[in-house]
N, C-alpha and C positions, 0 to 999 in steps of 0.2 A: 542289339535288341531288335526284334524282329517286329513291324508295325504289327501285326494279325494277333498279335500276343494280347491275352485281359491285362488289364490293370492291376489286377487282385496276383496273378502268377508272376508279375516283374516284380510288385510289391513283395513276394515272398523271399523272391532271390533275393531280391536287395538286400533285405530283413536278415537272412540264411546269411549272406556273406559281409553283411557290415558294410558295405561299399555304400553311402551315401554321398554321392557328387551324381552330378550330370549325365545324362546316358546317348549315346549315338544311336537312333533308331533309323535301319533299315540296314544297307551293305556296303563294302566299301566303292561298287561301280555306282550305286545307287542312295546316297544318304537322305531320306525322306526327314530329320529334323532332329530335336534335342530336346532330349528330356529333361525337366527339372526336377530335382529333387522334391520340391513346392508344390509343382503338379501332380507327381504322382500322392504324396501324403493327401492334396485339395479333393482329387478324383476318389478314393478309398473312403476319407470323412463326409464324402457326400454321395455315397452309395452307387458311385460308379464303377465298382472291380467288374462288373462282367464287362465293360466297355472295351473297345482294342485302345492299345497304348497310341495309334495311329489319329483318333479322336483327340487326345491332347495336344497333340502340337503343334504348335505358332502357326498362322500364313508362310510368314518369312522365315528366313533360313538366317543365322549369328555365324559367320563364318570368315574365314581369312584365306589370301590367298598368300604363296611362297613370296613374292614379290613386295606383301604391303607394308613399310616403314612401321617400327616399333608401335609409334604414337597409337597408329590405327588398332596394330592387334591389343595393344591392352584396352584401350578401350571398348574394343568386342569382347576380349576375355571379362569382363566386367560383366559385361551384357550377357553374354552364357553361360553365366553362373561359372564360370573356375575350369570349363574343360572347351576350346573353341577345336572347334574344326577347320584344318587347313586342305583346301578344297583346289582343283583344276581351275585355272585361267578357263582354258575350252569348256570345260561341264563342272558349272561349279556344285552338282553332283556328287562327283568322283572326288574320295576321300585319298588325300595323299597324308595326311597326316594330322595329329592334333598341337594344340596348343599347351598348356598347364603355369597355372602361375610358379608352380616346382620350376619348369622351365625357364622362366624368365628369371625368377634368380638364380638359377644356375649357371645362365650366361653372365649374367651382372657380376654374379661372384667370382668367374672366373676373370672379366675384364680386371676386375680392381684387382686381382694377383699377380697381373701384367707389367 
């Protein structure tokens, strides 16, 4: 999702495609934050659609890096709502990948088939 984007036009997509989970606003060299599902319905019921989606989100950044032990990323997956960003050691910017709690059982499921 693009920061420069209204509220009101992400809201649409969202709506249009059913997808209600967490959204990655900005690029993959440059990840400007996360969208909550929360925020964007809070911003709409309080007549903010023309606003950029860039005005909703956080100071801080919910993100995980390749490296951080399980304990850590569930715990931030919690914190950003169900979809975490796993971001560069050097630019914790730069989106190398997400998280999903899909993910983590998938691993769990495959450990115990081991």
């Amino acid at each position: 999702v693009w920061a420069k984007e209204s509220v009101e036009s992400i809201a649409a997509q969202v709506g249009a495609n059913g997808a209600w989970h967490p959204l990655l606003v900005g690029s993959a060299d440059e990840l400007l934050g996360l969208l909550r599902p929360e925020q964007l319905s809070e911003a709409m019921l309080s007549g903010r659609g023309s606003h950029s989606i860039e005005s909703l989100l956080d100071e801080s950044l919910v993100h995980a890096h390749p490296d951080h032990p399980l304990e850590i990323v569930l715990e931030r997956l919690v914190h950003a709502g169900g979809l975490l960003p796993v971001t560069s050691r050097e630019n914790a910017r730069r989106v190398e990948g997400v998280i999903t709690l899909d993910d983590v059982t998938r691993v769990f499921g495959r450990r115990r088939r081991e």
